[in-house]
N, C-alpha and C positions, 0 to 999 in steps of 0.2 A: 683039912681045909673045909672051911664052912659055906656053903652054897644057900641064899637066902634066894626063893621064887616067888613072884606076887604075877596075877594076873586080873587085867580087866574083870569088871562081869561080865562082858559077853566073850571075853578070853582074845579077842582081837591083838592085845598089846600082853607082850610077857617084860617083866624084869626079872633080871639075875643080876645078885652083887656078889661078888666074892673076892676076897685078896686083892681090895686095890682098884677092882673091878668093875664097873657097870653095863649090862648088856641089853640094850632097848630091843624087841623082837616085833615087827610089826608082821602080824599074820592075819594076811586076808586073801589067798593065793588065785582064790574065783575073782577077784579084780584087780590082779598085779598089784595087790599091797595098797592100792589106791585108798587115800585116807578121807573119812566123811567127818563133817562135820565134827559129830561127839568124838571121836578118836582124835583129831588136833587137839580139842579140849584136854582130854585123856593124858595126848600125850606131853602136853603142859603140864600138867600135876606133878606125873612121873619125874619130868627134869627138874622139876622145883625140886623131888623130893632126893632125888640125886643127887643134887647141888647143894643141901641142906647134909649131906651126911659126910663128915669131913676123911671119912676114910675113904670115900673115892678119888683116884688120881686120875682114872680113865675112863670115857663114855665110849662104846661103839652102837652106834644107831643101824639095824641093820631089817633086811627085810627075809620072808620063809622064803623059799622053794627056788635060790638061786638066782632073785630077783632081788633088788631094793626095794621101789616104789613107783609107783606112776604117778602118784601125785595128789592132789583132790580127786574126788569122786565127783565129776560134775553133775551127774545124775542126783547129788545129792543139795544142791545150790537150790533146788529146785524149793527142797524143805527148810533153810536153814531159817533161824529165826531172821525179823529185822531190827 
């Protein structure tokens, strides 16, 4: 079984595809996962680019350290563009 790994540049978001597979990894553990700005962005590519590849059947979007996600990083609204 083939196991294909792509991460962010600043490593925040992992994918894994394999057999069928797709596994979205949101790691940001020091803010419960909490997504900022460029990481929504981010992770808009990524499902594009999941969506675009006809051998996946399955998405699981998940978060590290036994947490999902909390959500926007509000502390990041602060900077987003307008």
């Amino acid at each position: 079984m083939r196991i294909l790994i792509s991460r962010t540049a600043d490593g925040k978001i992992t994918l894994q595809e394999t057999s069928k597979i797709a596994i979205i990894t949101i790691r940001r553990d020091h803010a419960q996962n909490a997504l900022t700005y460029s990481m929504w962005n981010e992770l808009a590519c990524i499902a594009k680019k999941v969506g675009a590849n006809s051998k996946n059947k399955v998405l699981i979007i998940r978060g590290s350290s036994g947490q999902f996600s909390a959500g926007s990083d509000i502390k990041d609204f602060l900077e987003c563009p307008q």
